[in-house]
C-alpha positions as CSV (number, residue, x, y, z in Angstrom):
1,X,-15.6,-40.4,4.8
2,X,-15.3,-37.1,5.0
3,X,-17.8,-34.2,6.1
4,X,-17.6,-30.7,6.0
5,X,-19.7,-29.1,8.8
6,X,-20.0,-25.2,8.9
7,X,-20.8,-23.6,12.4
8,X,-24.9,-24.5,13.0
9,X,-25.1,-20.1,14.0
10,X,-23.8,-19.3,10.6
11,X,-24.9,-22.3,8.1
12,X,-27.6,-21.8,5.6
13,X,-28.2,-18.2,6.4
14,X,-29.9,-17.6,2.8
15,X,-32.8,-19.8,4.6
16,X,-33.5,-16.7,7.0
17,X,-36.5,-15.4,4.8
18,X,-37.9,-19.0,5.4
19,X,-36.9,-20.3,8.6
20,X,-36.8,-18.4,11.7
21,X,-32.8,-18.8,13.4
22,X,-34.2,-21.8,15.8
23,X,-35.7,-23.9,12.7
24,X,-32.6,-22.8,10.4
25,X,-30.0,-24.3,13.2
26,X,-32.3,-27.3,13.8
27,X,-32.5,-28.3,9.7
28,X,-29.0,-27.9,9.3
29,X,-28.2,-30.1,12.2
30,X,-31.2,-33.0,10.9
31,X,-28.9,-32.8,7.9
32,X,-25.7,-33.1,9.1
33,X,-27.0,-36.3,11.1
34,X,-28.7,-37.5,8.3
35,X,-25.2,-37.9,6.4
36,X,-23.5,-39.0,9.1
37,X,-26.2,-41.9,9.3
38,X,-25.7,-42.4,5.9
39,X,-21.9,-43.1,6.3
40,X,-22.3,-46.1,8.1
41,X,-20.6,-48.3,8.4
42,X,-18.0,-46.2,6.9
43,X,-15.4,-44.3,9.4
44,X,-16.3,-40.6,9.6
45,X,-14.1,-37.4,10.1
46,X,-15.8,-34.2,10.6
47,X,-13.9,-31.0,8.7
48,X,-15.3,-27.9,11.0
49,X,-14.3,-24.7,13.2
50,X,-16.1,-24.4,15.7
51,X,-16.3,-26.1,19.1
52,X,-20.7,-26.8,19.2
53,X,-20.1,-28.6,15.9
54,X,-16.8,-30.5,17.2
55,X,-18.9,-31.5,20.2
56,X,-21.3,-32.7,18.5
57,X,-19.5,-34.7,15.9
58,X,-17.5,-36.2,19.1
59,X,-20.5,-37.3,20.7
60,X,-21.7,-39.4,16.9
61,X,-18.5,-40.9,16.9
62,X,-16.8,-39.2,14.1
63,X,-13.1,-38.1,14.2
64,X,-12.8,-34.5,14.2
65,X,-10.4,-32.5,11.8
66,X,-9.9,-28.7,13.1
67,X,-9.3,-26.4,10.4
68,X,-10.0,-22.8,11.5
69,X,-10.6,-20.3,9.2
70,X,-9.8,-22.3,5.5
71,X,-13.2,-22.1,3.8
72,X,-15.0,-25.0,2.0
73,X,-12.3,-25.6,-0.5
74,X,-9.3,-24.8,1.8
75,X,-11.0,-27.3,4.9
76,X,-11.6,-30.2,2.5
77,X,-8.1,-30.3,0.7
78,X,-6.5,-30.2,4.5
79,X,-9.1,-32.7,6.0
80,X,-8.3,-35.4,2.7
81,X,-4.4,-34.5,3.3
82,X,-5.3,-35.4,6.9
83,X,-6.5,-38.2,6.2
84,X,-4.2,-39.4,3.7
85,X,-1.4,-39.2,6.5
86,X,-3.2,-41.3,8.3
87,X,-3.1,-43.7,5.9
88,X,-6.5,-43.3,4.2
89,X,-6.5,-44.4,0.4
90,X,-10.0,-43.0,-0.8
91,X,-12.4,-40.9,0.9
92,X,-15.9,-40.1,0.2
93,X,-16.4,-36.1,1.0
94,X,-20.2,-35.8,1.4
95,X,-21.8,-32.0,2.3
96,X,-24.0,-31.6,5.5
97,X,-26.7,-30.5,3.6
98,X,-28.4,-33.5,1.8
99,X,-31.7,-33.9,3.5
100,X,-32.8,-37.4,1.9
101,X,-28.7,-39.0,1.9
102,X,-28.8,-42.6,2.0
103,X,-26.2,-45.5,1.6
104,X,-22.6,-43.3,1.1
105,X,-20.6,-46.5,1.0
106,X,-22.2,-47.5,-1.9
107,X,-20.3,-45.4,-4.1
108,X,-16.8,-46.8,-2.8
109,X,-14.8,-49.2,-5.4
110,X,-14.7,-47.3,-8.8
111,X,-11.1,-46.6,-9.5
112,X,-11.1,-43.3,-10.7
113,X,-13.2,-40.3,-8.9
114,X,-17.3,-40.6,-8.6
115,X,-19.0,-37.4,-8.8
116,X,-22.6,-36.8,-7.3
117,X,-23.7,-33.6,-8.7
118,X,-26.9,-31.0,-7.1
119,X,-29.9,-32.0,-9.1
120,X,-28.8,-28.4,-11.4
121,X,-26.0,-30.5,-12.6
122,X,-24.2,-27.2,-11.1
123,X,-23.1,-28.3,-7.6
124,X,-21.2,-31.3,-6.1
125,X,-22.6,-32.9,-3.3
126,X,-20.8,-36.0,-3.5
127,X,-17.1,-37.0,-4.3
128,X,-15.3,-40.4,-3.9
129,X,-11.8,-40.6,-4.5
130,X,-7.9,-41.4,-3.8
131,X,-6.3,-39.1,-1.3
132,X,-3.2,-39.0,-3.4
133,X,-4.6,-37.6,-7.1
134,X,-3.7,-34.2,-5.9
135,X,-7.3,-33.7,-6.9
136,X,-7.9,-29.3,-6.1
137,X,-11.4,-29.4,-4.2
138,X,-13.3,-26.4,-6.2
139,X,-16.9,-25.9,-4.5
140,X,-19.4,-23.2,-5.2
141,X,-21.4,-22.4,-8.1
142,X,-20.4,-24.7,-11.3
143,X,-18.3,-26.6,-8.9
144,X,-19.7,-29.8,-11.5
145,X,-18.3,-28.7,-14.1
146,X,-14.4,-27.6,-12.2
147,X,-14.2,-30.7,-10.3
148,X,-15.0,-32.6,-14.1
149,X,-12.1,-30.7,-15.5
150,X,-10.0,-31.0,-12.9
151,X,-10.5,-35.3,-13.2
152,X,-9.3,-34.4,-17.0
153,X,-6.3,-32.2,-15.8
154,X,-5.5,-35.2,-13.6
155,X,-6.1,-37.7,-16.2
156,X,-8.5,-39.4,-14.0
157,X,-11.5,-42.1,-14.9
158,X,-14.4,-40.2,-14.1
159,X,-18.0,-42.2,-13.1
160,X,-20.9,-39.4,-12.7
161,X,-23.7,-40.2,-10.4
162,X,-27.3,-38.9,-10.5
163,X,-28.7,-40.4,-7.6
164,X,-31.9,-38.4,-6.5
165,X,-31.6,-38.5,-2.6
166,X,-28.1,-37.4,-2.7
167,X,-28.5,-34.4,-5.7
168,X,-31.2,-32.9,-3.6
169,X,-29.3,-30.5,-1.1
170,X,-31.0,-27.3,0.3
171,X,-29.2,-24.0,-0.6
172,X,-32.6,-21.8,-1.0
173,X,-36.0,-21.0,0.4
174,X,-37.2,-22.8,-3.0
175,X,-35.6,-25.8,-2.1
176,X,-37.6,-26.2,1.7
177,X,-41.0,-25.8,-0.6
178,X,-40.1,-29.4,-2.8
179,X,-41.7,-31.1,-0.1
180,X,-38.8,-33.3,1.0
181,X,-37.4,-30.8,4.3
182,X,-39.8,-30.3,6.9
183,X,-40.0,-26.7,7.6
184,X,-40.3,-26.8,11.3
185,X,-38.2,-28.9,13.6
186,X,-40.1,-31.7,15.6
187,X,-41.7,-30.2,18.7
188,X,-41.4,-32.0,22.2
């Protein structure tokens, strides 16, 4: 399994209006564990840049994959090369931000690629897949609708997957207000 993990100081800044910097950096890391939690018991390798984060996927037990500087896109392809070299066959690339993840390895065993859209249908949360399609990683807004094409480019079976707990990811103010994210980190 896969997880890209953006610095804590700099991830989910468009939550600023919402969350003051301490809360921001404390919900993105609740996140990031939650989906870590959820991998188990699959192996986990953390994509990042920056040393807190490496730390702290150290200290959970994930491998850590160092890719300064590559952007989403750029730091996933790299980190599923990685792992292909090391003899990985599939990966599941999860994102950092899905609150309410549960049970990842669940989605391991079709042969083609699962997708896991936002609840939008716009964004990809989720991804299973082999490390050797040559599949081109193409996050951001519509990323859905690219990483369907790109299974057609490839000529790849394609399984969608609209599982609630992992479509809901926070990208917005809005999206702390659905109830499911507590707002304010757990004092004590």
């Amino acid at each position: 399994m896969l997880v890209p993990v953006k610095a804590f100081a700099r991830a989910k800044r468009r939550l600023t209006d919402a969350l003051d910097d301490h809360d921001r950096r404390a919900l993105v890391r609740r996140m990031a564990e939650q989906v870590l939690e959820a991998a188990a018991p699959l192996r986990v390798a953390v994509v990042c840049d920056d040393p807190e984060v490496a730390d702290w996927a150290r200290r959970r037990g994930a491998l850590v994959l160092w890719e300064p500087g590559r952007g989403l896109n750029g730091a996933v392809q790299s980190g599923v090369a990685q792992l292909a070299d090391m003899g990985v066959r599939r990966v599941v690339v999860a994102h950092a931000d899905l609150p309410l993840a549960r049970d990842l390895p669940r989605l391991v065993g079709f042969e083609g690629v699962t997708l896991v859209p936002d609840r939008r249908d716009d964004g990809t949360n989720v991804i299973e897949l082999p490390t050797d399609a040559g599949f081109r990683f193409s996050y951001g807004p519509a990323s859905f609708s690219r990483h369907l094409a790109e299974c057609d480019r490839l000529g790849l079976a394609v399984r969608v997957v609209r599982e609630p707990a992992l479509a809901y990811d926070v990208d917005w103010p809005s999206d702390l207000t659905e109830g499911a994210v507590p707002r304010r980190a757990p004092s004590g």
